[in-house]
Structures are given as structure tokens and as C-alpha cells.
N, C-alpha and C positions, 0 to 999 in steps of 0.2 A: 624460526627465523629471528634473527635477531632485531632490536630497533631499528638498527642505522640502516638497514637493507628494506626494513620494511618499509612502504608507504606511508605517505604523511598522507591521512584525512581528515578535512577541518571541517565541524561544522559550517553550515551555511547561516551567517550572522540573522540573526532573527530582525535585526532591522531592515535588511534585502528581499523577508521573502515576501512573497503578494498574500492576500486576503485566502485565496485558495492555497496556499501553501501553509500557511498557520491552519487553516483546516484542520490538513491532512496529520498535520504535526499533534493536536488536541486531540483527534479522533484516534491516534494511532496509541495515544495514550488511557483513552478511554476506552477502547476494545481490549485494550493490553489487560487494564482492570476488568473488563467483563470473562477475557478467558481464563486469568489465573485465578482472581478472587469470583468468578461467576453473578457479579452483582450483577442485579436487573438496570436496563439500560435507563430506564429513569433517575434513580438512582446517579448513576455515574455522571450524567446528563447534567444533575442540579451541581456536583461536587466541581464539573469539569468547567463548568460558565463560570466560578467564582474564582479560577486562576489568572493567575498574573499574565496579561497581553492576550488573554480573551477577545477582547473588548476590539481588535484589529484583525481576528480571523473571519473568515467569510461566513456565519452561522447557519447560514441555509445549505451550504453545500456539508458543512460539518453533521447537520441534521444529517443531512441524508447520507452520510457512509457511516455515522454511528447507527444509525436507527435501522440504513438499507441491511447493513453486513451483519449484525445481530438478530435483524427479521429472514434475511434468506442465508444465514451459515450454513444450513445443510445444502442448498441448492447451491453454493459457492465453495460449499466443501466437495461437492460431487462434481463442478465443472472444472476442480484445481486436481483431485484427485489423480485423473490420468499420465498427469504432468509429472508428478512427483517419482519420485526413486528412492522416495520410504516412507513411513508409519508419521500421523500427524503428531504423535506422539516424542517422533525424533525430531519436532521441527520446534524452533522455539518460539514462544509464543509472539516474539518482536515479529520473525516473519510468514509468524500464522496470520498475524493482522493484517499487515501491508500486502500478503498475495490477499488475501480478502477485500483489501480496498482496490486493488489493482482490478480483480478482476470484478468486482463494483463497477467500479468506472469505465474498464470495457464495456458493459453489458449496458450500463446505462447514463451513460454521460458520452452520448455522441461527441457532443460540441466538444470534447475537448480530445483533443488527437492523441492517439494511442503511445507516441515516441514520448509525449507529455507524461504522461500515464507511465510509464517505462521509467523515465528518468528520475520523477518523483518518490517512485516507488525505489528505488536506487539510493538516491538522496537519501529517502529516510531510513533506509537499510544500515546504511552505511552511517548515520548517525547517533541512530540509536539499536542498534544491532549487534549480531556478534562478529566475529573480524572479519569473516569470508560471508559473512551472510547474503548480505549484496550480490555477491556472483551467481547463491542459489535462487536468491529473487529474478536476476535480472534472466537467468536460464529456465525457469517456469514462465513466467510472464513472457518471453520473448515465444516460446510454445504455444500461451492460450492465446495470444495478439492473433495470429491468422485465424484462428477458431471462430473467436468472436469479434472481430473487425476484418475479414476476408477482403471485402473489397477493398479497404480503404490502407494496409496493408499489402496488397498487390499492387496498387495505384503507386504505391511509395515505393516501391522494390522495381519501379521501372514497367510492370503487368507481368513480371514472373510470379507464376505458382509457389511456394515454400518449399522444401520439400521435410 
């Protein structure tokens, strides 16, 4: 595909985005390091607070998808598993993280609605990802959303079942 046909995607200016959005952005970067370089998440932890605009991401919710998605990778790789349509191996690590924060945040961030959770997850596919990445995230995640938000999923779809 050449430029001129392709899509223009522009980052989302980091002045616009919220405290939970700079999170996802920090964590997406410090998981990236924990699955390519395998550092321990402490580690990443101390290197990842002393970057630049730190200081305006939301640290508690960053705690928890750095710390949640590295403490249950196997239980998040096994509920992403079925979704998939190939080897974690074929998948790159940008959206080995972001389906692991996705499905993070299903599992355990009621409060925040599942389309949120989607789109963010999109967002930062599509930022920092590779060029179609985004479409595999948003067609996994659109899969595990009735799994693990059933009700509230069906509530938004009018009270139809998925199929």
C-alpha cells in the first residue's frame, strides 16, 4: 500500500491524554521491557518513574497493570489464548502487552467500561505498534469483552447475546 492511500494515524498529543491514559502509555512501555529484555518488574518499575512526564500519569492504576500483568501473565496468557489465530510467538511484543493490559482491565477494573478498555487498547496499538496491529488487538479484545464483561456487554448491545 502505498503512503498516499494509506491512513494517516497520529499520535494522541500527550498533553490531551488523562492521568489513566499516560498510565497505560508508561506500562505499555515497561511490560514491553519486561517481555523482551525479561527484566524483573522492580527493576523496570525504578527505571520507568524517572522518565520524562511521569510525574502526570496516574501511578496507582500504572502499579497495577505493571505489577497486575507480570504477576498473572500465565493466567492472562491462558484467558487471551483462545482468541488468538496464532503462536504468542508470532505476535509482537507491542501487542503482547496491550492484549495483556486489555484483558487486565476486563478482569479487574470494573469501574472502567469495557469500549474504554477497547479503544485505549487501540490507541495505543496504533501508536506504538505495528501498522495493522491495531485491528489484531481490537479483534481479540472485541472476543474476550463478552467472556469477561458478559453482562455489561450485553447491556450495551441492546440485551443481545454475541454470537
Amino acid at each position: 500500500m502505498s503512503t498516499a492511500t494509506r491512513p494517516a494515524y497520529t499520535a494522541r498529543k500527550s498533553s490531551q491524554l488523562s492521568g489513566r491514559s499516560r498510565a497505560r502509555e508508561f506500562a505499555l512501555q515497561a511490560l514491553y521491557q519486561h517481555l523482551v529484555g525479561g527484566n524483573p518488574a522492580t527493576d523496570i518499575d525504578v527505571y520507568t518513574r524517572d522518565l520524562s512526564g511521569f510525574h502526570k500519569a496516574d501511578s496507582a492504576h500504572y502499579d497495577a497493570l505493571l505489577h497486575g500483568c507480570i504477576a498473572g501473565a500465565t493466567e492472562l496468557d491462558a484467558c487471551l489464548e483462545p482468541h488468538l489465530d496464532r503462536s504468542w510467538a508470532e505476535i509482537s511484543p507491542i501487542e503482547h502487552a496491550v492484549l495483556w493490559m486489555g484483558a487486565y482491565e476486563f478482569k479487574h477494573c470494573p469501574d472502567i467500561p469495557w469500549r474504554v478498555v477497547l479503544n485505549e487498547c487501540i490507541e495505543l496499538s496504533k501508536s506504538f505498534g505495528g501498522t495493522d496491529g491495531y485491528k489484531y488487538v481490537n479483534g481479540v479484545l472485541n472476543h474476550l469483552a463478552p467472556e469477561l464483561r458478559s453482562a455489561e456487554v450485553a447491556a450495551d448491545q441492546g440485551g443481545k447475546p454475541r454470537n
